[in-house]
C-alpha positions as protocol buffer text, in pm:
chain_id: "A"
residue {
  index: 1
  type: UNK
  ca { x: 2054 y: 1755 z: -3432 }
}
residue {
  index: 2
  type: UNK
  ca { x: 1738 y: 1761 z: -3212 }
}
residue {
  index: 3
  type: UNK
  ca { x: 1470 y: 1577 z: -3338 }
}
residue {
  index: 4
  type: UNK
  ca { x: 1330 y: 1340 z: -3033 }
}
residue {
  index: 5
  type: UNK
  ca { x: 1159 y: 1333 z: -2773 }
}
residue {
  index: 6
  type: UNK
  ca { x: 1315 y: 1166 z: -2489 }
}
residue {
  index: 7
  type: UNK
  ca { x: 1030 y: 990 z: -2228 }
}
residue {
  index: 8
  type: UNK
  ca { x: 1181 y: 879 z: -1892 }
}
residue {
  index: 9
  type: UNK
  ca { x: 1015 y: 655 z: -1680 }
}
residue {
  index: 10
  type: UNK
  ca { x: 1170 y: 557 z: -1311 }
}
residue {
  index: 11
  type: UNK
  ca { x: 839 y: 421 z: -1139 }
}
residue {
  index: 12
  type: UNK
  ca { x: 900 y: 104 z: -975 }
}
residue {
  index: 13
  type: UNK
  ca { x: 554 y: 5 z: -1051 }
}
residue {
  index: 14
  type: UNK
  ca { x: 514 y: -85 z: -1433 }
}
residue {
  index: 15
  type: UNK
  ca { x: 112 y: -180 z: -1425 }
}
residue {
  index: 16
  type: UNK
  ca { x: -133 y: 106 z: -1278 }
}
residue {
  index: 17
  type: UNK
  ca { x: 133 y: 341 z: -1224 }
}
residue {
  index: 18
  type: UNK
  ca { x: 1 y: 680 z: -1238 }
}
residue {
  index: 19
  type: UNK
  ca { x: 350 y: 877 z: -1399 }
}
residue {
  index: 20
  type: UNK
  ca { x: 341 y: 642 z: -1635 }
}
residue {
  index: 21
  type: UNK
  ca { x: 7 y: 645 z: -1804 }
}
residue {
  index: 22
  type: UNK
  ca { x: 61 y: 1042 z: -1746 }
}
residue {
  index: 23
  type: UNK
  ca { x: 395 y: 1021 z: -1948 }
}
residue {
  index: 24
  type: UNK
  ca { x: 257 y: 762 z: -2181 }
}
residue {
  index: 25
  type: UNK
  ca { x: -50 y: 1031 z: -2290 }
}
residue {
  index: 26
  type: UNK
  ca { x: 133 y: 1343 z: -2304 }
}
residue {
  index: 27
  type: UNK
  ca { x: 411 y: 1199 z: -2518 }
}
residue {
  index: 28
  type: UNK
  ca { x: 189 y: 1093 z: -2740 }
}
residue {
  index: 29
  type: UNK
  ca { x: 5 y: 1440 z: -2766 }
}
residue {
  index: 30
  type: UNK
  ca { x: 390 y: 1623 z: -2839 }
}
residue {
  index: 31
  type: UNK
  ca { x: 457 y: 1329 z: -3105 }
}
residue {
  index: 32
  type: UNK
  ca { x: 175 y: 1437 z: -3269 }
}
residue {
  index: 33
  type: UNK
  ca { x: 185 y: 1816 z: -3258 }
}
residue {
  index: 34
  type: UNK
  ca { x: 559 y: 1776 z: -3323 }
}
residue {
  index: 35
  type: UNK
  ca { x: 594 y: 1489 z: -3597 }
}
residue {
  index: 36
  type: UNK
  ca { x: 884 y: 1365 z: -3369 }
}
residue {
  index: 37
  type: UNK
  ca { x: 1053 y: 1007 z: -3316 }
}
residue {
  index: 38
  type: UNK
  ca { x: 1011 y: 883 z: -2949 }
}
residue {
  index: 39
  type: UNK
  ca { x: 1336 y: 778 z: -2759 }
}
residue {
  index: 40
  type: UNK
  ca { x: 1218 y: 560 z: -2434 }
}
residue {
  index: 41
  type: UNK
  ca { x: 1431 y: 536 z: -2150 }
}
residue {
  index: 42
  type: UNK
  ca { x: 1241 y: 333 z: -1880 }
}
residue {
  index: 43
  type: UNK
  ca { x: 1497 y: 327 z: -1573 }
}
residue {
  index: 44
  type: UNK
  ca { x: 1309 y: 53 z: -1390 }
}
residue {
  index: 45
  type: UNK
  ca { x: 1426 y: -158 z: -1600 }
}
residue {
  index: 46
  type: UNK
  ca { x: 1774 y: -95 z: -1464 }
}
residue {
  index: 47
  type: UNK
  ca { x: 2092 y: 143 z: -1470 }
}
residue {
  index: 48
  type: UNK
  ca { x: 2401 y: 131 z: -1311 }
}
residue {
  index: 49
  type: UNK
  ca { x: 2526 y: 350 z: -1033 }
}
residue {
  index: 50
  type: UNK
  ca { x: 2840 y: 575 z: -1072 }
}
residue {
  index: 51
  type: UNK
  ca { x: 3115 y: 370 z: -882 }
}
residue {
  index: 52
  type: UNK
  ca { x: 3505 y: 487 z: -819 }
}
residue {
  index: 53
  type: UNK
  ca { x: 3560 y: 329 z: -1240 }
}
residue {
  index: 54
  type: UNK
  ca { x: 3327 y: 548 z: -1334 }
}
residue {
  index: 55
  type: UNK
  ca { x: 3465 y: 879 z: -1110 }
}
residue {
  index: 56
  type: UNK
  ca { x: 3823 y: 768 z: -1203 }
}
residue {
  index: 57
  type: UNK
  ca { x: 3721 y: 751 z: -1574 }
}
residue {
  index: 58
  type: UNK
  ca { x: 3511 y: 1067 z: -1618 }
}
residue {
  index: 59
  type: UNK
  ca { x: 3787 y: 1252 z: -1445 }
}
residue {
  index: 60
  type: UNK
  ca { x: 4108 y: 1140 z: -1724 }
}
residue {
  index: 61
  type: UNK
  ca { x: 4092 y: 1352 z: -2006 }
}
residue {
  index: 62
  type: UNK
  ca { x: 3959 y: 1191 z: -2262 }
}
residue {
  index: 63
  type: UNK
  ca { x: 4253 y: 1178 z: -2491 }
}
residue {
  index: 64
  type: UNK
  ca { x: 4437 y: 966 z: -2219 }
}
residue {
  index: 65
  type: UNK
  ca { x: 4156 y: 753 z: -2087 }
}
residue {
  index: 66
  type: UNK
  ca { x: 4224 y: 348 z: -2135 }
}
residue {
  index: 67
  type: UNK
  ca { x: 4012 y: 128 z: -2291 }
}
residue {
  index: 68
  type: UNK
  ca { x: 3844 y: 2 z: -1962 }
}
residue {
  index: 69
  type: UNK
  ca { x: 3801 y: 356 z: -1859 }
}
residue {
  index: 70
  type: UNK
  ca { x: 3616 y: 428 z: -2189 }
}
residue {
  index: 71
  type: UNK
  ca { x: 3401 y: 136 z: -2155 }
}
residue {
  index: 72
  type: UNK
  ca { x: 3283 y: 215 z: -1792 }
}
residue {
  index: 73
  type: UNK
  ca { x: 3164 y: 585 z: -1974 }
}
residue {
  index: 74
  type: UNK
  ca { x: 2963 y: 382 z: -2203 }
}
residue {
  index: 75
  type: UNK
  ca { x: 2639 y: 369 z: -2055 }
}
residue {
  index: 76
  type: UNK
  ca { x: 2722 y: 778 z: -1963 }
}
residue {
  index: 77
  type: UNK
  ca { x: 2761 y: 848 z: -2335 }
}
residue {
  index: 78
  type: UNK
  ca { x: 2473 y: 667 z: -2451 }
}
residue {
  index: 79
  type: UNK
  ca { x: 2258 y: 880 z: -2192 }
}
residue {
  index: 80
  type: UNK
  ca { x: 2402 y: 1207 z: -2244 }
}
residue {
  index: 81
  type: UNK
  ca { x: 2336 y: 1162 z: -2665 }
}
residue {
  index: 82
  type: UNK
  ca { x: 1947 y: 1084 z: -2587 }
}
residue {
  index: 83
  type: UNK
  ca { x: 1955 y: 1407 z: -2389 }
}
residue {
  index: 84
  type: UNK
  ca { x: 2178 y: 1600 z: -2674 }
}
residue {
  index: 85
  type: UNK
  ca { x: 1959 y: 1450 z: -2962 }
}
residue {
  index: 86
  type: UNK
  ca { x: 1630 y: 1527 z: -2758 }
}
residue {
  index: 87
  type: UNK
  ca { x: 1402 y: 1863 z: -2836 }
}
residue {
  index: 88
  type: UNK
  ca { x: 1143 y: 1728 z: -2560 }
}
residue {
  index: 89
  type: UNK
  ca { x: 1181 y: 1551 z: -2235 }
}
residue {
  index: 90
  type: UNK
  ca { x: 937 y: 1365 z: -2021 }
}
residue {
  index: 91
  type: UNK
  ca { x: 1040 y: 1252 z: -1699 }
}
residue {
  index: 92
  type: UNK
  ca { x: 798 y: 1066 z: -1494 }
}
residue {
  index: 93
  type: UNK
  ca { x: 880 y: 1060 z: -1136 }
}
residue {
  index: 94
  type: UNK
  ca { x: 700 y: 910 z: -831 }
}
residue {
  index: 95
  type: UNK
  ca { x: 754 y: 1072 z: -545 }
}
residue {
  index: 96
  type: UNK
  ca { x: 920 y: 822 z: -273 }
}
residue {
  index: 97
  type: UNK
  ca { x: 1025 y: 957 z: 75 }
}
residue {
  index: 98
  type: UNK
  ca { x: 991 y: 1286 z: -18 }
}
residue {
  index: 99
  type: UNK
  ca { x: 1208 y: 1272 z: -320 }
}
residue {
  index: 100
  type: UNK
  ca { x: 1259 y: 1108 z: -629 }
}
residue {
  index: 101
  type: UNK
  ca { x: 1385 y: 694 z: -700 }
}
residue {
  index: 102
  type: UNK
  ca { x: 1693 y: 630 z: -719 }
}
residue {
  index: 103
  type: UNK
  ca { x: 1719 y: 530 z: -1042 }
}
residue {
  index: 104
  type: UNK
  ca { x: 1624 y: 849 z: -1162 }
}
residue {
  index: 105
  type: UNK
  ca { x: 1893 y: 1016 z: -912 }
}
residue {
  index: 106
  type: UNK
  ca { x: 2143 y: 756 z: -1071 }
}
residue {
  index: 107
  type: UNK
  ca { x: 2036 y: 879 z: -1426 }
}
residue {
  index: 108
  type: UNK
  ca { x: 2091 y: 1216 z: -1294 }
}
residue {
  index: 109
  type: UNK
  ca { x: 2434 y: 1144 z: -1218 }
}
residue {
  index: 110
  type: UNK
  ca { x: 2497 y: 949 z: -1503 }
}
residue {
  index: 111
  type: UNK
  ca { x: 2434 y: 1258 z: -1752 }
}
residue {
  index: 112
  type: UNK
  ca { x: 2583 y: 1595 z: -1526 }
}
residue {
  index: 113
  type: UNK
  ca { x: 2919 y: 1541 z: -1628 }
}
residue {
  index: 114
  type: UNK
  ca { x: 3169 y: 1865 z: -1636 }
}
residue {
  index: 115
  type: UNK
  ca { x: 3255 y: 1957 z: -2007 }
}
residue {
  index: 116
  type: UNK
  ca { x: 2988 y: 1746 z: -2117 }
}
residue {
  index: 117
  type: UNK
  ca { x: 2661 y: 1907 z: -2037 }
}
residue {
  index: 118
  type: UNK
  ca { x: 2801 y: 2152 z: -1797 }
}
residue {
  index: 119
  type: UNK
  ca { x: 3066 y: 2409 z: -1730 }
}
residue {
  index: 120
  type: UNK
  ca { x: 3240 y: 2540 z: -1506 }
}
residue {
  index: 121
  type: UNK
  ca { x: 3289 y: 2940 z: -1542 }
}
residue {
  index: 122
  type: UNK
  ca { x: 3411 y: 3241 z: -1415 }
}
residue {
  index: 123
  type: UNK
  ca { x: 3091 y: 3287 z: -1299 }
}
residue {
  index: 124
  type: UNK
  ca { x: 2968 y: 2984 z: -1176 }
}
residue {
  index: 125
  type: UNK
  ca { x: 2847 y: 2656 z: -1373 }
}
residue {
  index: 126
  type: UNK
  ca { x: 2692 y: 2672 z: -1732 }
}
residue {
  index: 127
  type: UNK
  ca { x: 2460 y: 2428 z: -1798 }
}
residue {
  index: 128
  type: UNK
  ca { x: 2535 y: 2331 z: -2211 }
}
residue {
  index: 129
  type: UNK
  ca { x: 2204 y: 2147 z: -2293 }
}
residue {
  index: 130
  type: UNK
  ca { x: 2014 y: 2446 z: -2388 }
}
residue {
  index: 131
  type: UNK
  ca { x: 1742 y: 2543 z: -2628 }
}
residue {
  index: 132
  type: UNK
  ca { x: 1525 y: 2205 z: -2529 }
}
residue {
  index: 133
  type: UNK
  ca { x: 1184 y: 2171 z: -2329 }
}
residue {
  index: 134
  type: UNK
  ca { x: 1106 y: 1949 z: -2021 }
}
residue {
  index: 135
  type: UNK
  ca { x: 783 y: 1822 z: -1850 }
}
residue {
  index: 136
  type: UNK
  ca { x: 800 y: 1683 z: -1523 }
}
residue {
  index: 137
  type: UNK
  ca { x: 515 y: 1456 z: -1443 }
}
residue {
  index: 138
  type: UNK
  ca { x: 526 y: 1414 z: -1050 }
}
residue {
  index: 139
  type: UNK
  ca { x: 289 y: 1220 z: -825 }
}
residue {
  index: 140
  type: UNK
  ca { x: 290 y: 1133 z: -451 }
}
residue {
  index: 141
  type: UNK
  ca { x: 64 y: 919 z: -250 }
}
residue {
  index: 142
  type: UNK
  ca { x: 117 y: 1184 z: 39 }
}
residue {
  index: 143
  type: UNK
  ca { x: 305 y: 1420 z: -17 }
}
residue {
  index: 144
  type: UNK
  ca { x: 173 y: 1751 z: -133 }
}
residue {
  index: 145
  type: UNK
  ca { x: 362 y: 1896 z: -435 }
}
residue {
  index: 146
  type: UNK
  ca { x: 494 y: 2230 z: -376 }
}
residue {
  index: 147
  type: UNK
  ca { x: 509 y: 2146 z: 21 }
}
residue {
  index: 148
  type: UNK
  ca { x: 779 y: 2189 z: 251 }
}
residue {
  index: 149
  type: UNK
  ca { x: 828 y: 1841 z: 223 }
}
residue {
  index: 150
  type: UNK
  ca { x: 850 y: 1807 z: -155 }
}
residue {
  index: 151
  type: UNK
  ca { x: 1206 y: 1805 z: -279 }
}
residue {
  index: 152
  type: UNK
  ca { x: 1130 y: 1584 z: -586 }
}
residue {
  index: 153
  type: UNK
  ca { x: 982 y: 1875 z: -757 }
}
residue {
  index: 154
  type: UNK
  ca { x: 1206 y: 2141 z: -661 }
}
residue {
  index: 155
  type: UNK
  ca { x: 1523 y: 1925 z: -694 }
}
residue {
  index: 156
  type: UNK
  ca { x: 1485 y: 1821 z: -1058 }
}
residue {
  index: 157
  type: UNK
  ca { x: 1350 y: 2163 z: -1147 }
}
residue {
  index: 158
  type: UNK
  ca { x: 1760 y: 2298 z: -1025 }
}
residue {
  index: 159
  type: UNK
  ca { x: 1893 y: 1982 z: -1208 }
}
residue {
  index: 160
  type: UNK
  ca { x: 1742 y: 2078 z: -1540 }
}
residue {
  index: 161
  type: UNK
  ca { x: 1830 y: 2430 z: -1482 }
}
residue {
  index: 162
  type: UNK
  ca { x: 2194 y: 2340 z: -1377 }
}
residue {
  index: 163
  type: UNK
  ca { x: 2206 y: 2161 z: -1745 }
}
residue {
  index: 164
  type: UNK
  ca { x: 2116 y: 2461 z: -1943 }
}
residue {
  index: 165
  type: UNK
  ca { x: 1759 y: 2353 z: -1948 }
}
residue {
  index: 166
  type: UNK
  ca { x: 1510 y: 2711 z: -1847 }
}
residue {
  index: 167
  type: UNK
  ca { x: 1195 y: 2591 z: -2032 }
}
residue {
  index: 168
  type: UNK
  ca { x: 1025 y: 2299 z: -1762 }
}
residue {
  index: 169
  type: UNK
  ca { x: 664 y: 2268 z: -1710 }
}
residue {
  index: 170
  type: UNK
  ca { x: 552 y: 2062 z: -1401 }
}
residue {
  index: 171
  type: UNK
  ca { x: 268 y: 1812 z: -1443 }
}
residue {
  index: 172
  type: UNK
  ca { x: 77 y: 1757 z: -1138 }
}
residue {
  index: 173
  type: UNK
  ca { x: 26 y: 1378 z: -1195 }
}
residue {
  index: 174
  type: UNK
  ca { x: -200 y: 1414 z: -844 }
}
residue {
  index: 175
  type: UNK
  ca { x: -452 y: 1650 z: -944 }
}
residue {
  index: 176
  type: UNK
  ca { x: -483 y: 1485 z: -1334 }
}
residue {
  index: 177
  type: UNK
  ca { x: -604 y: 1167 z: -1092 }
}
residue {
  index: 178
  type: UNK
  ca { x: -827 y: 1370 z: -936 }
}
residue {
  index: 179
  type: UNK
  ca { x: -946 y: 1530 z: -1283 }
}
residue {
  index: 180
  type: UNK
  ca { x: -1033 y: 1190 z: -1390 }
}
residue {
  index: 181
  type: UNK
  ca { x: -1242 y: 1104 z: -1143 }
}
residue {
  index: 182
  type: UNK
  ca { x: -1459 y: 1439 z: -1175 }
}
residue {
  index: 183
  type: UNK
  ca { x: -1498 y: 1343 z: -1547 }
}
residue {
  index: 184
  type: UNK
  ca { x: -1269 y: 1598 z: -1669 }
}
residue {
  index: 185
  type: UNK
  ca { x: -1064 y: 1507 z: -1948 }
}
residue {
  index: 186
  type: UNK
  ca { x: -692 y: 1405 z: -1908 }
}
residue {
  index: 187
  type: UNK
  ca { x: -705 y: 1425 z: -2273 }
}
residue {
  index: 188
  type: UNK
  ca { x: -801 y: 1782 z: -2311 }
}
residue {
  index: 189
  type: UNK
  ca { x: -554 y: 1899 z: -2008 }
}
residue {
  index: 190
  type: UNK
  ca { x: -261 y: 1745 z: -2186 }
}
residue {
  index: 191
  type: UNK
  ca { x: -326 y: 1863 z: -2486 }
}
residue {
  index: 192
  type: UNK
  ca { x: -283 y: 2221 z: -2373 }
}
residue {
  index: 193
  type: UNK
  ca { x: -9 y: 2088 z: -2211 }
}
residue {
  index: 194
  type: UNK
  ca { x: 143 y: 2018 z: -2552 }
}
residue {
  index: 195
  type: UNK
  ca { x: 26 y: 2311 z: -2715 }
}
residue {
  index: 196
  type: UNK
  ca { x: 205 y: 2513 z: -2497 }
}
residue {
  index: 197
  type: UNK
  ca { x: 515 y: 2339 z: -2591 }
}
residue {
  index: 198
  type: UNK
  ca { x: 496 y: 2462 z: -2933 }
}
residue {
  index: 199
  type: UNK
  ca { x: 534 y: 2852 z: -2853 }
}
């Protein structure tokens, strides 16, 4: 059943971190259009790294995986059911080096698991979390999203897609900042934002 809305954070910074307070305000304007429970997932915090258990275990069908292999999926599962149980998604991503932290790139791998939430086809890979909506609040001290040099943006634009997930909306963390100091409302922007979520 999807009734969350999943909010990612992977900022290393956890006071005056732009993609936070970004995150923090426009999951708060799609809890209250949508009525919806909020599922936080703040990768700072930590999250392990896929290691040869892990590969081993993800690759034994699950009917004949061992008890240790099982419990090195653990943290896997418990990802992949916030994404599965999740209608909205928020990910909040600094932009460092030119692409994204990586704790959010060990997320990534934690969750894109074959037969899980993709497939592999006769025509190529299926992604198998479909129907849901992502926003992708990116900001960069330098580097311009959309750039040459941006492959934060573009990168987990193909990862969503590559799950099954079509409907992403990028939020420009970098030119709400600059918004904010013109006296334009973050507010306002992010509650069209939201809106738009609902069609």
């Amino acid at each position: 059943m999807k009734n969350t809305i999943l909010q990612i954070n992977s900022s290393s910074r956890f006071e005056g971190s732009v993609t936070r307070d970004i995150s923090a305000q426009l999951t708060h304007q799609l809890q209250q259009r949508t009525g919806l429970s909020v599922v936080e997932r703040d990768l700072a915090q930590g999250i392990d790294f896929i290691d040869e258990q892990w590969v081993g275990a993800n690759f034994t069908d699950p009917g004949d995986r061992s008890d240790e292999q099982k419990a090195a999926l653990v943290l896997s599962d418990t990802l992949i059911e916030e994404l599965q149980q999740a209608s909205h998604i928020v990910i909040a991503a600094p932009i460092y080096n030119f692409s994204v932290p990586a704790v959010l790139k060990a997320w990534i791998d934690q969750v894109a698991r074959a037969r899980v939430t993709f497939r592999y086809t006769e025509n190529g890979p299926e992604g198998l979390l479909k129907g849901k909506k992502a926003f992708l609040i990116i900001a960069s001290g330098g580097v311009p999203l959309g750039s040459e040099v941006d492959y934060a943006s573009t990168y987990l634009r193909h990862v969503m897609g590559f799950l099954g997930i079509d409907d992403v909306t990028l939020v420009n963390a970098n030119d709400l900042g600059r918004a904010a100091n013109d006296n334009v409302e973050i507010s306002e922007k992010l509650a069209a934002i939201a809106a738009g979520a609902e069609s």
